[in-house]
N, C-alpha and C positions, 0 to 999 in steps of 0.2 A: 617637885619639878619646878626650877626657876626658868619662865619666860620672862623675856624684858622684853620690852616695848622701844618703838623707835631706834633699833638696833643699826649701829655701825657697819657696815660690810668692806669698807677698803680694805682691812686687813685681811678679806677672807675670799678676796679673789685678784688671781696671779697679773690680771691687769691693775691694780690698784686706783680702780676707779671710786669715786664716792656715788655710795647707794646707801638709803635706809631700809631694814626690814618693818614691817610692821610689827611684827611679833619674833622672837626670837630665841631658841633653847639649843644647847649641847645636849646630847643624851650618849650614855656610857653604857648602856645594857638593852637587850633586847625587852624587857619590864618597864622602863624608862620613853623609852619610845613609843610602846603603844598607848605609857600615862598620857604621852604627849597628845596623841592624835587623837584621844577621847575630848580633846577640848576643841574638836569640831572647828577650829581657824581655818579658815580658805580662803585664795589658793594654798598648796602646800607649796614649797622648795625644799629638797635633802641636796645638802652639799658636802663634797667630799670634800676635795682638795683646793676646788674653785678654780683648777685650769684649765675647766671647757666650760667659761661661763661668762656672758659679756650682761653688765648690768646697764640698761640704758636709762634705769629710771628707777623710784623708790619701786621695791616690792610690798605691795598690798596684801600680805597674808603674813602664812609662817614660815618662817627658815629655819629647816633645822641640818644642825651642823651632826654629822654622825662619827662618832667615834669608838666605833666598837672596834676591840682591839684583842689578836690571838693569831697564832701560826700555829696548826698543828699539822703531825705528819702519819701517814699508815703504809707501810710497804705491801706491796701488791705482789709481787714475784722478785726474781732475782735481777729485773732490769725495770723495775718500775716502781713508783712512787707515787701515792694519792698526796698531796700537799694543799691544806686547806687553809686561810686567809680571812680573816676578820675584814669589812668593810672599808674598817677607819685605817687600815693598816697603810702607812706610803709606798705605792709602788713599786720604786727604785729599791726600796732597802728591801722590800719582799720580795725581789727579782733578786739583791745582792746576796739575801740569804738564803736562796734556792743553790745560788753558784758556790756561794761557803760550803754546800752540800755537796758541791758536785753532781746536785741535780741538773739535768741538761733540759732546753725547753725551752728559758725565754731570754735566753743569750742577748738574743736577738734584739728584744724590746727593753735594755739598758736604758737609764734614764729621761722615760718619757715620764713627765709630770704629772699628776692627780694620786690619787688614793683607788683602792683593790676593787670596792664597792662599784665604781663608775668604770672600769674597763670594762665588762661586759654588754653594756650600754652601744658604749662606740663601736664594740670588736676591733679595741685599739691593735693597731701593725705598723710595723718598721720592719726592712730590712729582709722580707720573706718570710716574715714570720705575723699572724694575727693570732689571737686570743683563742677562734677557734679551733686552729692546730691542736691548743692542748687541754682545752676545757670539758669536763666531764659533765657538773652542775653547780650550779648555787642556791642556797636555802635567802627565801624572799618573802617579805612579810605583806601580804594580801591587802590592800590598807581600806579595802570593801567591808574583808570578813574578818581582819584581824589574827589571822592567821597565818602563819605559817609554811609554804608550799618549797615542793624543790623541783629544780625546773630545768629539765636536761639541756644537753646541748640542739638535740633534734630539735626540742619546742622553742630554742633560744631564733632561729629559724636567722643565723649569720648572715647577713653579706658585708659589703664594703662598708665600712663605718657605720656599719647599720646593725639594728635588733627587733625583736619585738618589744622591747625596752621604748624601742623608737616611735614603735610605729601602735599595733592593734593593741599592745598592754602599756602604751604610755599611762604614766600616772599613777599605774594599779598596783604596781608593787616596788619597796622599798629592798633592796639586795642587803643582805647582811652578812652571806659569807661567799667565798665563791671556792671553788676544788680543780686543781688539776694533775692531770698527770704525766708527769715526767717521768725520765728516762733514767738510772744511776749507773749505769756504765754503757753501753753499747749508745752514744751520743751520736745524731744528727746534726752535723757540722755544717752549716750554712754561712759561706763566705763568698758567694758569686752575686749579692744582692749593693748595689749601690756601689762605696768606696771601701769596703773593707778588706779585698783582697790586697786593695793598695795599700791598706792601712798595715793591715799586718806584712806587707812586704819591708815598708818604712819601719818597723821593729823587729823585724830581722826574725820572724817565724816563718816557716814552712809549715809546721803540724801543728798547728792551730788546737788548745785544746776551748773548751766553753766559753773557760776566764779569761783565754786571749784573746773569746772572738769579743765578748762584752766590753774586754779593755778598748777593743777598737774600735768597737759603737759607740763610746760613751767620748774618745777620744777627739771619733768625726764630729757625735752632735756638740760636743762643749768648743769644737773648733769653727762652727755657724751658726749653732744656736745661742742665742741672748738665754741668759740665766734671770728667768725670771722672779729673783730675789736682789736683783741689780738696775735690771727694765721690766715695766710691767708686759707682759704679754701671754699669751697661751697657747702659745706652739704652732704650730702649722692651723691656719685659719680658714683653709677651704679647703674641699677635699679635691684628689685629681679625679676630673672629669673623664667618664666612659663615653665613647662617641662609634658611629657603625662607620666600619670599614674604609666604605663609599667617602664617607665624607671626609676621612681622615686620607685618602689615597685622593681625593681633589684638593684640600688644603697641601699634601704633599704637592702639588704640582704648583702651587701657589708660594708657599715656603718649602722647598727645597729640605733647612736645615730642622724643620719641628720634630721633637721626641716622641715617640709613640710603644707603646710595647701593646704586642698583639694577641689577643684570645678569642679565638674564632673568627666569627664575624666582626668584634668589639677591639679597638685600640683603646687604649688608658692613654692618656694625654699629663704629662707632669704638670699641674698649675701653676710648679713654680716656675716654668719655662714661659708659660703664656703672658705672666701677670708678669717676668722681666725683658720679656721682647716688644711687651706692650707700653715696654716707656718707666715700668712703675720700682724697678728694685732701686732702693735709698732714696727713693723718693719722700719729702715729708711736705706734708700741708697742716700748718700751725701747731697742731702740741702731736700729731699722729704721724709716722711714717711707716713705708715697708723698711724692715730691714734690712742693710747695707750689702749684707754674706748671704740672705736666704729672703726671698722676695715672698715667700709662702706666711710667715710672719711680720703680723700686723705687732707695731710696738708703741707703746705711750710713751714717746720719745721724750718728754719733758715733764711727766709725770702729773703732768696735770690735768690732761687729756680728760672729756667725761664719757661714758658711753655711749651717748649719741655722736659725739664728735670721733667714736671709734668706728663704729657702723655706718655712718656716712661716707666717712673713706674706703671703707670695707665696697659701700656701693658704685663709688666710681671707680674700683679697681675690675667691680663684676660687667662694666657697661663698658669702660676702656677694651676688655679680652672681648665682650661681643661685638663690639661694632669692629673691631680686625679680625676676628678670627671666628664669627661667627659659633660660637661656644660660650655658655651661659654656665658662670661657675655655683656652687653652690657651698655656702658657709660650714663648715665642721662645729665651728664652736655655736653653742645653745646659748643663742639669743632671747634675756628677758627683758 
């Protein structure tokens, strides 16, 4: 097993900021992995893809980059599909290759950036659709007992960008494959979420099948999303704030025109609404701006940008929304 020392990281996160690791390994096998964690280095970091990952400073420990890598498939009945995903595998191309299937499922979440490992973490969603829609389990490596566990979706214990990934089992276990199940003919069409009905209006579908509704997620995000191989950034950087009723039906009386979508007692609040009525879409302050088309991304406009000069902008975008609107945003990407 090669660890280096004083290890590079701007190539291995989507904001391309410069950080050192202290210590630093690729591992290709689940054997390889736990070589690695026998050498007792702390803190840890496993990084997939690096695009939920803001570096503001050297990391003092080990980073290890994971690249386990497999698709495999198990049919379940005559409308269902177990499809299982290596860690290190990219996202998009393991969303692309479910729809080469005509497996139905995650249409939906077309080109959102990181690696397979890390979706379960966030319970990344787009478009009406989140991870746990169609997640059964993932086999996760204990990094206490060095072992091995699989960890359904009940225990995974979902909500909005959230896990126990997040919260009571931070730290304790590394994901190494994750399984879902989808659907092979009788597909759940989902096109009333965001711009897609309009999307597939503008290419002239009516009967939308998976790979049109994908063609037209992937069509919206590359038409306001920054391609983070072009600018650095990490996608949507806070998440939309949940707020009670009350208070969302008194800001209504205050702004008139604010977004809200409603569940119960709780409205969801679009942050990109708040953070561009508060002054800040294409806003730039010195190497860091929100982005021009989508105010939800923070982007290192000039590439030079370092991670503290991203998280500081980050914070005056969170104190700009609360001193207007009284809502206190809170950051999506994992700040280290």
């Amino acid at each position: 097993m090669n660890i280096q020392e004083n290890f590079p990281l701007k190539t291995f996160n989507t904001f391309g900021v410069e950080a050192k690791a202290k210590y630093f390994a690729e591992v290709h096998s689940l054997e390889e992995l736990k070589e690695t964690l026998q050498f007792s280095y702390s803190p840890i970091l496993v990084l997939g893809g690096g695009s939920n990952v803001l570096f503001t400073k050297d990391f003092d420990g080990l980073v290890i980059k994971l690249n386990l890598k497999g698709i495999s498939e198990e049919i379940l009945d005559e409308n269902h599909v177990l499809v299982t995903a290596k860690a290190g595998e990219n996202w998009h191309e393991f969303v692309q290759f479910t729809i080469s299937k005509n497996y139905g499922g995650l249409e939906n979440l077309s080109l959102i950036p990181g690696n397979v490992g890390t979706c379960p973490i966030q319970n990344i969603g787009a478009y009406g659709t989140e991870i746990k829609d169609h997640f059964t389990s993932c086999k996760a490596l204990n990094t206490e007992t060095l072992e091995v566990e699989i960890i359904d979706l009940e225990q995974c214990k979902f909500g909005y960008r959230d896990s126990i990934f997040k919260t009571s089992a931070k730290g304790k276990y590394i994901i190494l494959e994750v399984t879902f199940k989808l659907t092979t003919k009788n597909h759940h069409i989902k096109t009333e979420y965001g711009a897609i009905s309009a999307e597939l209006k503008n290419l002239g579908i009516e009967n939308p099948t998976i790979q049109d509704v994908a063609k037209a997620v992937i069509n919206i995000r590359q038409s306001k999303l920054p391609n983070p191989a072009e600018i650095g950034n990490a996608g949507s950087f806070f998440k939309n704030p949940t707020i009670p009723l009350e208070q969302f039906e008194n800001l209504k009386n205050q702004f008139p025109e604010i977004q809200g979508y409603a569940n119960g007692n709780f409205v969801k609040v679009p942050a990109g609404w708040l953070i561009e009525n508060a002054g800040w879409k294409g806003k730039q302050i010195g190497n860091v701006a929100s982005h021009k088309l989508q105010s939800l991304v923070i982007i290192n406009a000039t590439g030079e940008a370092t991670g503290k000069e991203i998280y500081d902008f980050s914070t005056m975008i969170i104190d700009a929304v609360k001193e207007k609107y009284g809502i206190e945003l809170e950051r999506e990407v994992n700040i280290v």
